[in-house]
PDB file of N, CA, C and O in Angstrom:
ATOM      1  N   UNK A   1      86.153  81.587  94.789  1.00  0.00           N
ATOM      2  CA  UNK A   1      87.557  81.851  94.626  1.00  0.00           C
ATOM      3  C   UNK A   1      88.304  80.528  94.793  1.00  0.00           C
ATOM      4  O   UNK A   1      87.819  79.902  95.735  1.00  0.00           O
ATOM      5  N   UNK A   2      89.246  79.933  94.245  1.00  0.00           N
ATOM      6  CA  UNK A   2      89.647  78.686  94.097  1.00  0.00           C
ATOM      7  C   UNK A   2      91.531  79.214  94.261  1.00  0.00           C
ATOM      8  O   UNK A   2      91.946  80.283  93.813  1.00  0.00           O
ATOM      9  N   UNK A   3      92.383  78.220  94.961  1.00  0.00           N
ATOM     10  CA  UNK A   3      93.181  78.610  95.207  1.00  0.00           C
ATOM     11  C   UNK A   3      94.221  77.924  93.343  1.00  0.00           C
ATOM     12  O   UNK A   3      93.965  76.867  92.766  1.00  0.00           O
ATOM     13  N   UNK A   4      94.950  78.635  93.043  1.00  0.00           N
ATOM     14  CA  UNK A   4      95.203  78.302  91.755  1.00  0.00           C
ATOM     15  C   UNK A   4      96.692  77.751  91.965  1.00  0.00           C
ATOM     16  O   UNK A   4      96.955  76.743  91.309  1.00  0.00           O
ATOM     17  N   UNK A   5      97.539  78.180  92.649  1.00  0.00           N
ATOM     18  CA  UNK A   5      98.992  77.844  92.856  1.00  0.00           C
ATOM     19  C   UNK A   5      99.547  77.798  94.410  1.00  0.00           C
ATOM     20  O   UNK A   5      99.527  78.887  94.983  1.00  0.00           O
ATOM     21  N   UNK A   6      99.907  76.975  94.957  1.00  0.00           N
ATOM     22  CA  UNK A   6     100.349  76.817  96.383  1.00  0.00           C
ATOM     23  C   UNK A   6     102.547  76.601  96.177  1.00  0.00           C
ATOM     24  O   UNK A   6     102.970  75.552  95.690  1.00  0.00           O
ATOM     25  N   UNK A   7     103.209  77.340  96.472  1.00  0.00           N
ATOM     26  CA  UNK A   7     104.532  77.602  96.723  1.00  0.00           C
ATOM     27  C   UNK A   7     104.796  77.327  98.364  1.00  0.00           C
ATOM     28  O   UNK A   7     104.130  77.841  99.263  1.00  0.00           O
ATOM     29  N   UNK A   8     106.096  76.253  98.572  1.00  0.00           N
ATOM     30  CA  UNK A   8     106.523  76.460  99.946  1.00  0.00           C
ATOM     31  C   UNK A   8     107.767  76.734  99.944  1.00  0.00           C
ATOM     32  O   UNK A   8     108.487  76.831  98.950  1.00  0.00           O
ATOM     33  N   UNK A   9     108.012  76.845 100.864  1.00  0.00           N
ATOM     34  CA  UNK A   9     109.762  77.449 101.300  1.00  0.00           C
ATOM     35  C   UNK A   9     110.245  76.297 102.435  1.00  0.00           C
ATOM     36  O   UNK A   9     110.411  76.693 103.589  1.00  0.00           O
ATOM     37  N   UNK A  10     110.415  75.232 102.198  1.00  0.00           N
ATOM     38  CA  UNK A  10     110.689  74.913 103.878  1.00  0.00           C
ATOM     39  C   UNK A  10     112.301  75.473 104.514  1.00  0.00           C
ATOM     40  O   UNK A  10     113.347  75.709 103.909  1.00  0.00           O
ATOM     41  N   UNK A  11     112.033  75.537 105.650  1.00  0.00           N
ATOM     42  CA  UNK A  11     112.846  75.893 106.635  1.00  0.00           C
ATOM     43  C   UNK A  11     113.514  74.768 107.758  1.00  0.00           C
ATOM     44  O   UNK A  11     112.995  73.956 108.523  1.00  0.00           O
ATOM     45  N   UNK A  12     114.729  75.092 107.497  1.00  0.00           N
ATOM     46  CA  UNK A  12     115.240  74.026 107.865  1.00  0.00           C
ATOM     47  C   UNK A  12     116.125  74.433 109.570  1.00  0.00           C
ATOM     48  O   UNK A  12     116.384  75.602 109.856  1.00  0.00           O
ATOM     49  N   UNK A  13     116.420  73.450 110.363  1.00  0.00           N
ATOM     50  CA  UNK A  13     117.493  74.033 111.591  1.00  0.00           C
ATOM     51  C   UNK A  13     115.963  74.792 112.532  1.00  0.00           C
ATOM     52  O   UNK A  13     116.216  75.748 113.264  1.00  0.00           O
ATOM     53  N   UNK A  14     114.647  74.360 112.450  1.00  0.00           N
ATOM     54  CA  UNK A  14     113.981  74.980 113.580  1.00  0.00           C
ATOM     55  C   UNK A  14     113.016  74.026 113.957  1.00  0.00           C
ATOM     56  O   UNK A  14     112.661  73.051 113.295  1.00  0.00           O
ATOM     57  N   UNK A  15     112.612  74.381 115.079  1.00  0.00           N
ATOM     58  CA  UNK A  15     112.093  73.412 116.019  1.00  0.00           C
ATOM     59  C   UNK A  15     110.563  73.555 115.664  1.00  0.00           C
ATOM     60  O   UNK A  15     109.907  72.578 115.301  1.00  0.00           O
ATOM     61  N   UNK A  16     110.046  74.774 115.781  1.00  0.00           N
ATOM     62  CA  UNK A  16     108.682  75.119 115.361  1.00  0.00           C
ATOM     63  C   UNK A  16     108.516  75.364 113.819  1.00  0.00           C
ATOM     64  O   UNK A  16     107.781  74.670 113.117  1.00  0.00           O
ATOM     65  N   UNK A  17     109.296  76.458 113.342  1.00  0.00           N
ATOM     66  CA  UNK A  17     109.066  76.906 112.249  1.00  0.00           C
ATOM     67  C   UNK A  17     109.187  76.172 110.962  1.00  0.00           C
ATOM     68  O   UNK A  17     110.318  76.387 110.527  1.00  0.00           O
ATOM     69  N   UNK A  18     108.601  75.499 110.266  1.00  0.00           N
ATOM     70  CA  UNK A  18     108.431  74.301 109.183  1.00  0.00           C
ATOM     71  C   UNK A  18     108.876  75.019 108.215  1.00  0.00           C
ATOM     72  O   UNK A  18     110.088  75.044 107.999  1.00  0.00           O
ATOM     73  N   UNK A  19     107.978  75.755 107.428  1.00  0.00           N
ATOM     74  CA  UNK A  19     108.085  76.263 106.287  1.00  0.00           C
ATOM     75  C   UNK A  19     107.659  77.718 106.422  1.00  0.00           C
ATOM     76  O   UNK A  19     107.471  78.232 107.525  1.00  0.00           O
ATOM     77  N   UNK A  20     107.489  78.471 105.088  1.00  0.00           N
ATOM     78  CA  UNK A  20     106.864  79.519 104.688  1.00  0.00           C
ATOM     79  C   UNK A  20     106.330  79.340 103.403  1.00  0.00           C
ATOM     80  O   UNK A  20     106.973  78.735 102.545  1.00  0.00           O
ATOM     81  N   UNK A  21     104.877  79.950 103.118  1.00  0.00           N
ATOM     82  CA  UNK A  21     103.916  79.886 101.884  1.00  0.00           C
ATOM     83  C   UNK A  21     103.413  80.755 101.044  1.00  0.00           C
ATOM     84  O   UNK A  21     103.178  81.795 101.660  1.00  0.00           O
ATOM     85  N   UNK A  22     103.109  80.841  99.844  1.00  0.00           N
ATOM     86  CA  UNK A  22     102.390  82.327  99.244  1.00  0.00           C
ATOM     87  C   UNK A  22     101.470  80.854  98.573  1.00  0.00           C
ATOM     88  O   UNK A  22     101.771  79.670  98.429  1.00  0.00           O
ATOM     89  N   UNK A  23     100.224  81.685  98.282  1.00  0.00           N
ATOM     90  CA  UNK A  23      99.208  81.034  98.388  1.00  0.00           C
ATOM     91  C   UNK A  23      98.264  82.062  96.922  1.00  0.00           C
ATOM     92  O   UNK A  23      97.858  83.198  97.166  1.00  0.00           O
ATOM     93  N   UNK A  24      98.111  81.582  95.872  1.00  0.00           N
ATOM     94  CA  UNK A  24      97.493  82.614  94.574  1.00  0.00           C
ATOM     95  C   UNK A  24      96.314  81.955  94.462  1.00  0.00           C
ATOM     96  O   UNK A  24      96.162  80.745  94.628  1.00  0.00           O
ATOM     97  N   UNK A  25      95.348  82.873  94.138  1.00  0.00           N
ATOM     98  CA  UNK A  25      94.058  82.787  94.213  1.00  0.00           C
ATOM     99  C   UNK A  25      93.274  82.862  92.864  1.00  0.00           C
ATOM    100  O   UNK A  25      93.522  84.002  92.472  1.00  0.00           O
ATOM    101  N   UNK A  26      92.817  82.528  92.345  1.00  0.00           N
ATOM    102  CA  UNK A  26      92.274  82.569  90.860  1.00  0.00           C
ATOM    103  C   UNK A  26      93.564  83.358  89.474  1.00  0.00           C
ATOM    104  O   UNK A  26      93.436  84.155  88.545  1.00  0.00           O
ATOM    105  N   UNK A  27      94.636  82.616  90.025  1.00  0.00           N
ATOM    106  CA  UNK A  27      95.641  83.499  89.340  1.00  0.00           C
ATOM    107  C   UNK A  27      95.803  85.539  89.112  1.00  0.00           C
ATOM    108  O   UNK A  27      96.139  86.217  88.142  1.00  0.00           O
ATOM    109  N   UNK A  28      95.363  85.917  90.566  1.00  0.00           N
ATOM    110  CA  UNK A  28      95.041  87.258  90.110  1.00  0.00           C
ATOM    111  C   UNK A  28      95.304  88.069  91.618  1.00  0.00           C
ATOM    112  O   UNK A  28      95.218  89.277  91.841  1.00  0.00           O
ATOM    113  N   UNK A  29      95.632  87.019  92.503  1.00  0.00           N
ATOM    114  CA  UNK A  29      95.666  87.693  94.389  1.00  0.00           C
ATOM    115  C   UNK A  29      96.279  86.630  94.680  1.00  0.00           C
ATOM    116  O   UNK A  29      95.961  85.457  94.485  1.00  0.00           O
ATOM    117  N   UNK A  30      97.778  87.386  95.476  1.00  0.00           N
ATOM    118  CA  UNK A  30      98.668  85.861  96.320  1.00  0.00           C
ATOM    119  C   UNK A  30      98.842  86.654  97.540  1.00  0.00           C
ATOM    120  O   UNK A  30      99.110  87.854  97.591  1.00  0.00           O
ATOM    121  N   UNK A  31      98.664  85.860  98.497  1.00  0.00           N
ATOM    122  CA  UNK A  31      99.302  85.939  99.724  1.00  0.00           C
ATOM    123  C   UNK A  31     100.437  85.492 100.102  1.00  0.00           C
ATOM    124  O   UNK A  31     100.764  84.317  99.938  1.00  0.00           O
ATOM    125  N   UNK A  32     101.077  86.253 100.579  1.00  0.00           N
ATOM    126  CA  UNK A  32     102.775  85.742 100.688  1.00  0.00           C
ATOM    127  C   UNK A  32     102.995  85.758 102.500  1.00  0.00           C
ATOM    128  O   UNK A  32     102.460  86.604 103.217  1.00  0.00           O
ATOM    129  N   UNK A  33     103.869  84.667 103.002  1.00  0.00           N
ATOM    130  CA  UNK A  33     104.646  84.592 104.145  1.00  0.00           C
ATOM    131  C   UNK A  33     103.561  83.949 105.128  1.00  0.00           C
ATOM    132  O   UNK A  33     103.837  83.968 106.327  1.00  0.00           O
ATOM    133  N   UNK A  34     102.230  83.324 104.684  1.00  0.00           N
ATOM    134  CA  UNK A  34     102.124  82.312 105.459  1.00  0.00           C
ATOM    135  C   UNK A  34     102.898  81.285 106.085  1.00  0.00           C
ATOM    136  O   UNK A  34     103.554  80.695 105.227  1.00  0.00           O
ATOM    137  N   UNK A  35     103.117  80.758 107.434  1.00  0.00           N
ATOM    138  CA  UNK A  35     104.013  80.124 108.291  1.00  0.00           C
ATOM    139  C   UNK A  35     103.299  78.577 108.297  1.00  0.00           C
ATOM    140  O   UNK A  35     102.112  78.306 108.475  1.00  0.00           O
ATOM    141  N   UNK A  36     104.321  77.759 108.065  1.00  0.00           N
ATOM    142  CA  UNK A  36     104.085  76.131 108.628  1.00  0.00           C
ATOM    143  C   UNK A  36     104.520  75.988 109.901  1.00  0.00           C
ATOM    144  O   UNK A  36     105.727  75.776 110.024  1.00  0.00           O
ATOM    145  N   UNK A  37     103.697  76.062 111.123  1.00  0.00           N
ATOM    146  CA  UNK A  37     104.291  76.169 112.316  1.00  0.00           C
ATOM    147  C   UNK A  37     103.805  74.116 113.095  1.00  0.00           C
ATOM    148  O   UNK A  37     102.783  73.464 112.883  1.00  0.00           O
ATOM    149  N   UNK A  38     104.887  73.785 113.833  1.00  0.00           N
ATOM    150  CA  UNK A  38     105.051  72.704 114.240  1.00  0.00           C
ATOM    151  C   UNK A  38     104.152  73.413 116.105  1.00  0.00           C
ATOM    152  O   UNK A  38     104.703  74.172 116.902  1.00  0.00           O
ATOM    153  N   UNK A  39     102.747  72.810 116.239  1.00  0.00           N
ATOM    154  CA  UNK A  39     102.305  73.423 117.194  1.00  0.00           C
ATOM    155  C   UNK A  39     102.326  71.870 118.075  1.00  0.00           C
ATOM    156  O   UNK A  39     102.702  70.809 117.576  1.00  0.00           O
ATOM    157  N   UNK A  40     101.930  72.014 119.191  1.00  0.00           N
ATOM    158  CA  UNK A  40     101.723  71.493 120.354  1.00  0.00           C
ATOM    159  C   UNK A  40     100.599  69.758 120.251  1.00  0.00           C
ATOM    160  O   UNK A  40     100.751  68.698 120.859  1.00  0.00           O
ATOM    161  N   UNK A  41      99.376  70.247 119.047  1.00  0.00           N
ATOM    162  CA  UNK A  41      98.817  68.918 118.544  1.00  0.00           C
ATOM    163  C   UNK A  41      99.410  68.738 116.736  1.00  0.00           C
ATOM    164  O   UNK A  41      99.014  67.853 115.977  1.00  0.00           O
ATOM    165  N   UNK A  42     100.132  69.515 116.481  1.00  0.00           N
ATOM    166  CA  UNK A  42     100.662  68.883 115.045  1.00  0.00           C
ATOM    167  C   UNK A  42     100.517  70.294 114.084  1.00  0.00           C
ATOM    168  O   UNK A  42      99.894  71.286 114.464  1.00  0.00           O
ATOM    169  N   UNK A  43     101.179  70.195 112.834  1.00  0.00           N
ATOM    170  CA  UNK A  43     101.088  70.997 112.159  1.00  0.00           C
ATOM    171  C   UNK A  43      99.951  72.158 111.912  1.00  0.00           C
ATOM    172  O   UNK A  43      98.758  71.880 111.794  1.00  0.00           O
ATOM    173  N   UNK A  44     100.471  73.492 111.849  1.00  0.00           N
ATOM    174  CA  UNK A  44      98.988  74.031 111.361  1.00  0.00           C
ATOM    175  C   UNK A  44      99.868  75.715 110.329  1.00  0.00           C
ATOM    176  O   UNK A  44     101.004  76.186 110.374  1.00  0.00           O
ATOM    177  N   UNK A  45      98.810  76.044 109.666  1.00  0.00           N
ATOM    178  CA  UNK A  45      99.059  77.445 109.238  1.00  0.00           C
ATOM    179  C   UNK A  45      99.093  78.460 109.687  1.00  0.00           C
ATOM    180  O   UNK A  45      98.079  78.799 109.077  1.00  0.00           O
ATOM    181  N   UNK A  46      99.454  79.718 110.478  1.00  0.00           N
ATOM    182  CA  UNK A  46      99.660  80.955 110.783  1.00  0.00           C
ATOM    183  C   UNK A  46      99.736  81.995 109.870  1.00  0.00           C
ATOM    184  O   UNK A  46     100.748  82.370 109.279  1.00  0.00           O
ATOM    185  N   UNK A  47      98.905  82.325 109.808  1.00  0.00           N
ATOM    186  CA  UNK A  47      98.495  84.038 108.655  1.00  0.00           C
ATOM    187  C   UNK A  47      99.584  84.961 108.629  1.00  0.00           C
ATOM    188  O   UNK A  47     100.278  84.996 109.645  1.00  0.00           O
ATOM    189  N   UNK A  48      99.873  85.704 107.696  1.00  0.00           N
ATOM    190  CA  UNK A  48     100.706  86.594 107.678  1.00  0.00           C
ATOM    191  C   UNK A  48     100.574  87.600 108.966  1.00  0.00           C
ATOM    192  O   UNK A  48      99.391  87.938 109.010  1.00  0.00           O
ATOM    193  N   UNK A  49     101.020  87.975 109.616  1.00  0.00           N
ATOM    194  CA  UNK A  49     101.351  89.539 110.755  1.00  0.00           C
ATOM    195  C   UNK A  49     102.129  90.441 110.702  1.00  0.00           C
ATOM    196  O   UNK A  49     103.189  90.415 110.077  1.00  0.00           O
ATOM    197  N   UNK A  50     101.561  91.658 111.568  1.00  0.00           N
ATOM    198  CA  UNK A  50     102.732  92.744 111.388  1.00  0.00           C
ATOM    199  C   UNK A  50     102.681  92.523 113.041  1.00  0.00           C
ATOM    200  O   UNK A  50     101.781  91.832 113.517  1.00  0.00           O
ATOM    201  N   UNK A  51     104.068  93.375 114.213  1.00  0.00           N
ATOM    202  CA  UNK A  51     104.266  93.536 114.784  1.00  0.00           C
ATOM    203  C   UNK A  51     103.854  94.821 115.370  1.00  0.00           C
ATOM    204  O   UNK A  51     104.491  95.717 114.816  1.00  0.00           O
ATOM    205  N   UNK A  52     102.896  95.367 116.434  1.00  0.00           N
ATOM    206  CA  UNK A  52     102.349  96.468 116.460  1.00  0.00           C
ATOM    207  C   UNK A  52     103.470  97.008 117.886  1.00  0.00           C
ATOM    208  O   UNK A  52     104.163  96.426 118.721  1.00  0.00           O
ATOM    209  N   UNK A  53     103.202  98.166 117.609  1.00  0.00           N
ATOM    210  CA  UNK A  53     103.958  99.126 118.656  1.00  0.00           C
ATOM    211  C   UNK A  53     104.087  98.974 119.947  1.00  0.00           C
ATOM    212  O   UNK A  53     104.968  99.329 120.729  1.00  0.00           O
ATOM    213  N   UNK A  54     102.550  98.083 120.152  1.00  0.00           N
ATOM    214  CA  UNK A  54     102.589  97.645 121.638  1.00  0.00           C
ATOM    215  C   UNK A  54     103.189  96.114 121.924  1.00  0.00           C
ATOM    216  O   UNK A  54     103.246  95.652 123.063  1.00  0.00           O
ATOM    217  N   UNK A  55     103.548  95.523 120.952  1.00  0.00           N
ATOM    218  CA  UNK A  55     104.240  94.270 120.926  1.00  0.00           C
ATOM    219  C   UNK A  55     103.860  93.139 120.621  1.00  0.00           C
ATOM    220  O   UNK A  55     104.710  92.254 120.520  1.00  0.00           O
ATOM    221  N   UNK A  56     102.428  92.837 120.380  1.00  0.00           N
ATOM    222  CA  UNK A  56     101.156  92.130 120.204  1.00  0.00           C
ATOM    223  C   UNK A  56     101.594  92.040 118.305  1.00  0.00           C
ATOM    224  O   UNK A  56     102.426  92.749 117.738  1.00  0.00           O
ATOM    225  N   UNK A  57     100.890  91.153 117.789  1.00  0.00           N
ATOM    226  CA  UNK A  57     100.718  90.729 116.606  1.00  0.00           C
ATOM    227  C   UNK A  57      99.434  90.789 116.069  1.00  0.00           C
ATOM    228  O   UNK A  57      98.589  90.199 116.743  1.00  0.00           O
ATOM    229  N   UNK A  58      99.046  91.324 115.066  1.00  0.00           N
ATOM    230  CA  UNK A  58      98.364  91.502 114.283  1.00  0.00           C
ATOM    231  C   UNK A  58      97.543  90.845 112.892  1.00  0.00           C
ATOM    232  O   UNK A  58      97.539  91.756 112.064  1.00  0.00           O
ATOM    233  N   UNK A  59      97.095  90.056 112.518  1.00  0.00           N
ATOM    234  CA  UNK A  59      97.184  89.280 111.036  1.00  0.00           C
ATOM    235  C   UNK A  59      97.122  90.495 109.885  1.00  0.00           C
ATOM    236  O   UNK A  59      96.689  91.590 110.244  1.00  0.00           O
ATOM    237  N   UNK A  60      97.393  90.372 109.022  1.00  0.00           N
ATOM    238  CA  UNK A  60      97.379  91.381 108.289  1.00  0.00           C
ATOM    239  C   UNK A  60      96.406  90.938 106.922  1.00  0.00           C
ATOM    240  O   UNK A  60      95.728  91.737 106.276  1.00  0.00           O
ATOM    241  N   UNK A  61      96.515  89.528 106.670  1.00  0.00           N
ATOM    242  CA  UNK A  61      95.506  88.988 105.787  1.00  0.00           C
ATOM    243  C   UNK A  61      94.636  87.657 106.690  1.00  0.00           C
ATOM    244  O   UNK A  61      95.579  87.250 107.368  1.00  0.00           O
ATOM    245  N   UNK A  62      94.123  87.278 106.858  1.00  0.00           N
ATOM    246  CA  UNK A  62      92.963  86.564 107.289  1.00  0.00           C
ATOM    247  C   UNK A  62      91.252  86.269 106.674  1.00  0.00           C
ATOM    248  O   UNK A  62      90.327  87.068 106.532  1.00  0.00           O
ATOM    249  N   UNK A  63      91.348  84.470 106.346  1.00  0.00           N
ATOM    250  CA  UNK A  63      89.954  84.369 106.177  1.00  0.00           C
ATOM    251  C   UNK A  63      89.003  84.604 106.566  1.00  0.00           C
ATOM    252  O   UNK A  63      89.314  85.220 107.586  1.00  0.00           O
ATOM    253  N   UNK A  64      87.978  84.584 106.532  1.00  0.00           N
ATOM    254  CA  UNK A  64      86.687  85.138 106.909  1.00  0.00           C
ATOM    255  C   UNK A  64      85.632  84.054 108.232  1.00  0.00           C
ATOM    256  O   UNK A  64      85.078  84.302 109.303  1.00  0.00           O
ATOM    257  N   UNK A  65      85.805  82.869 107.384  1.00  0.00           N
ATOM    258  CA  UNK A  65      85.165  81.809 107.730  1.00  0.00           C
ATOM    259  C   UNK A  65      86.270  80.422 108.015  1.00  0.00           C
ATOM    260  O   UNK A  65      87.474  80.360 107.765  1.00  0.00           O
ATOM    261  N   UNK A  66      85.589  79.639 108.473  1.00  0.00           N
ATOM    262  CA  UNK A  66      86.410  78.411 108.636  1.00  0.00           C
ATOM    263  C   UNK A  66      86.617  77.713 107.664  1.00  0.00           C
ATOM    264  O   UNK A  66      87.779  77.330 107.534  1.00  0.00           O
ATOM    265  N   UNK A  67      85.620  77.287 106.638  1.00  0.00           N
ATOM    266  CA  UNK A  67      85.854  76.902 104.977  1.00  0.00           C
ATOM    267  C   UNK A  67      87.175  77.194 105.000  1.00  0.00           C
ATOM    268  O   UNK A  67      88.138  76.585 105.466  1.00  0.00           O
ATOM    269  N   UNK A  68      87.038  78.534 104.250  1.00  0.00           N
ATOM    270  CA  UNK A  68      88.326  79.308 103.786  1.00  0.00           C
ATOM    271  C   UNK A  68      89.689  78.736 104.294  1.00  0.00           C
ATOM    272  O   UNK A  68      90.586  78.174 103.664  1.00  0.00           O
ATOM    273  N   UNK A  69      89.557  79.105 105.882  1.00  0.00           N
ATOM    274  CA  UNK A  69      90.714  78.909 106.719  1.00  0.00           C
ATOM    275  C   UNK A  69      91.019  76.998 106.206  1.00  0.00           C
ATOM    276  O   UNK A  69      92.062  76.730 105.610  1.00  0.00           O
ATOM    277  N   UNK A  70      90.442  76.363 106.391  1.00  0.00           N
ATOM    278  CA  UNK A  70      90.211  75.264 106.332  1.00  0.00           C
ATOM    279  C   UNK A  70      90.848  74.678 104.437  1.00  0.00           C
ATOM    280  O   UNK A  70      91.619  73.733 104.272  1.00  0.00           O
ATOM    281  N   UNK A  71      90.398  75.340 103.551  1.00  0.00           N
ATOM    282  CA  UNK A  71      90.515  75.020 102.186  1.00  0.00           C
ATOM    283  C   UNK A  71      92.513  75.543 101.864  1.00  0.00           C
ATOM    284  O   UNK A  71      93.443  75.183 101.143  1.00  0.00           O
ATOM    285  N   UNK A  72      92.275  76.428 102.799  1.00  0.00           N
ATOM    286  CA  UNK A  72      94.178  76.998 102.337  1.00  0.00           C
ATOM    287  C   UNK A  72      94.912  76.223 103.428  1.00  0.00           C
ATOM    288  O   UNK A  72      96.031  75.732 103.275  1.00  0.00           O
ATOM    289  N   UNK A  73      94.296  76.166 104.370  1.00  0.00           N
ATOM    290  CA  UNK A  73      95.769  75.045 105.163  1.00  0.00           C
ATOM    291  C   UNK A  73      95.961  73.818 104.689  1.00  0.00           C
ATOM    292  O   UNK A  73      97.093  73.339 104.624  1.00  0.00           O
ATOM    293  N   UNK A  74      94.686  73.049 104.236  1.00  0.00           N
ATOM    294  CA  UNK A  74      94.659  71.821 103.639  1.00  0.00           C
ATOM    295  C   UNK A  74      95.414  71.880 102.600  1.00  0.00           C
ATOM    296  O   UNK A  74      96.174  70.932 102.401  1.00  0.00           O
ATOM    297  N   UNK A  75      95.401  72.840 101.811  1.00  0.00           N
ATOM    298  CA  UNK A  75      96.607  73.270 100.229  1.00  0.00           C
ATOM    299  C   UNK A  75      97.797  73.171 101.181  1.00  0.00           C
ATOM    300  O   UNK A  75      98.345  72.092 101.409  1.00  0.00           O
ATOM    301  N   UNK A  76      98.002  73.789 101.475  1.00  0.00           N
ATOM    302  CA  UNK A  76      99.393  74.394 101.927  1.00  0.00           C
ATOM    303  C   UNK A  76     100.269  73.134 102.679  1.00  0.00           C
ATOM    304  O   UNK A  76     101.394  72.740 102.373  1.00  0.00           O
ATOM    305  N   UNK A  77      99.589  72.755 103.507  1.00  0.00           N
ATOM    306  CA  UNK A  77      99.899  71.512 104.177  1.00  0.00           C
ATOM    307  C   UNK A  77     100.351  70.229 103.389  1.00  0.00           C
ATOM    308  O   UNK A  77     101.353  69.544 103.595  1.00  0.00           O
ATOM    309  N   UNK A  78      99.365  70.067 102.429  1.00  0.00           N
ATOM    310  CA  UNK A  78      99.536  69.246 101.310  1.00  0.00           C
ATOM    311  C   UNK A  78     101.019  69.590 100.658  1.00  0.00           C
ATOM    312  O   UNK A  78     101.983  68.891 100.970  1.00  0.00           O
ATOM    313  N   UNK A  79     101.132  70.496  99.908  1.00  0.00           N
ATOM    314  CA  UNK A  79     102.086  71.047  99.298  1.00  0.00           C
ATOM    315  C   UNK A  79     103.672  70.428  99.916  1.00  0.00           C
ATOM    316  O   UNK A  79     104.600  69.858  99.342  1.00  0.00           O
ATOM    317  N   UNK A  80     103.442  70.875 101.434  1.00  0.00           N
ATOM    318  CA  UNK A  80     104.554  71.011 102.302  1.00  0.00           C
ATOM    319  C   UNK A  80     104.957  69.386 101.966  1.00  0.00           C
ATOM    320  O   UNK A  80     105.884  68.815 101.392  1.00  0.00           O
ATOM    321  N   UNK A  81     103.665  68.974 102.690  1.00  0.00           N
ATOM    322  CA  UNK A  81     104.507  67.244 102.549  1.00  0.00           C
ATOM    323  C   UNK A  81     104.635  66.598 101.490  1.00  0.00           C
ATOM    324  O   UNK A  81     105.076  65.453 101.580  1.00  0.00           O
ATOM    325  N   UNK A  82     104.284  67.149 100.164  1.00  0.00           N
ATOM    326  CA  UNK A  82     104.678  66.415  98.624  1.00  0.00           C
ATOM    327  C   UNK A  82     106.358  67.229  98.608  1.00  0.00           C
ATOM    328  O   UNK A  82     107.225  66.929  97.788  1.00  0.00           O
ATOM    329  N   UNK A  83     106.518  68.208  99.624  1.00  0.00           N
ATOM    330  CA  UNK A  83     107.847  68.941  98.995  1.00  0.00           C
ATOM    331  C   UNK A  83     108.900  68.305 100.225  1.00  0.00           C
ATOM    332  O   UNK A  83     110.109  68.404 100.011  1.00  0.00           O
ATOM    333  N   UNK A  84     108.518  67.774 101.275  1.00  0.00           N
ATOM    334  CA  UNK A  84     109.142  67.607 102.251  1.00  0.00           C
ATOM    335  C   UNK A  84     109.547  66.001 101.774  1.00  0.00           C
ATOM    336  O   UNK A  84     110.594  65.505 102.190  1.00  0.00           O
ATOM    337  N   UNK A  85     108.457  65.092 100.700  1.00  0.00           N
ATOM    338  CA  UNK A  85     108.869  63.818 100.380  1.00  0.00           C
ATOM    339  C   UNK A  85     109.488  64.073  99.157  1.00  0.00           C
ATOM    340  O   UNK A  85     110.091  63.109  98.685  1.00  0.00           O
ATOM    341  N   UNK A  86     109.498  64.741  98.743  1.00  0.00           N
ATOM    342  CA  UNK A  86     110.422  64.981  97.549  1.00  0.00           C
ATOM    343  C   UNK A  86     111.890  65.329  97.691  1.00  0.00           C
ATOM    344  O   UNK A  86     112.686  64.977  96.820  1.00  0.00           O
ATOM    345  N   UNK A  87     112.306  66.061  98.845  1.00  0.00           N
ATOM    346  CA  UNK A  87     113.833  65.834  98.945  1.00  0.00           C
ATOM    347  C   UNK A  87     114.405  65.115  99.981  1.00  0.00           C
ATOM    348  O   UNK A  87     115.437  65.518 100.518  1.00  0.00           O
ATOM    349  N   UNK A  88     113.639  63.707 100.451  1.00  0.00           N
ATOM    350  CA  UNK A  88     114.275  62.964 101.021  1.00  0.00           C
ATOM    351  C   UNK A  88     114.889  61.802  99.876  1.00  0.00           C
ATOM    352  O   UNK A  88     115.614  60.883 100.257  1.00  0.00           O
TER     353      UNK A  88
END
């Protein structure tokens, strides 16, 4: 599965929250509302979640393996900073 199109949203006015991502997959499966979160050793991706009843968070889409995890943050990340040097 090869990721075919990477979209960001950045977000502006927050301390953690960088951006937001949808992420399409052989042109045929996108994941939407992946997070660019500003963590504690540097940028990383956060999976989509729902909020469960007991207050805890949930992922609602998640890779399998580290590859995976590894092949879409590297997109996404990328993306962010060709879009983050593009409107300076």
């Amino acid at each position: 599965m090869e990721i075919t199109e990477v979209k960001v949203y950045p977000v502006r006015d927050n301390d953690k929250l960088k951006a937001y991502a949808s992420v399409v997959f052989d042109d045929c499966f996108v994941i939407r509302d992946l997070r660019v979160i500003h963590g504690t050793t540097g940028l990383f991706v956060a999976m989509p979640s729902r909020k469960r009843k007991d207050g805890t968070f949930r992922d609602t889409a998640h890779p399998l393996n580290m590859e995976t995890r590894d092949k879409i943050e590297k997109s996404i990340l990328d993306s962010y900073q060709q879009k983050i040097a593009s409107e300076m």
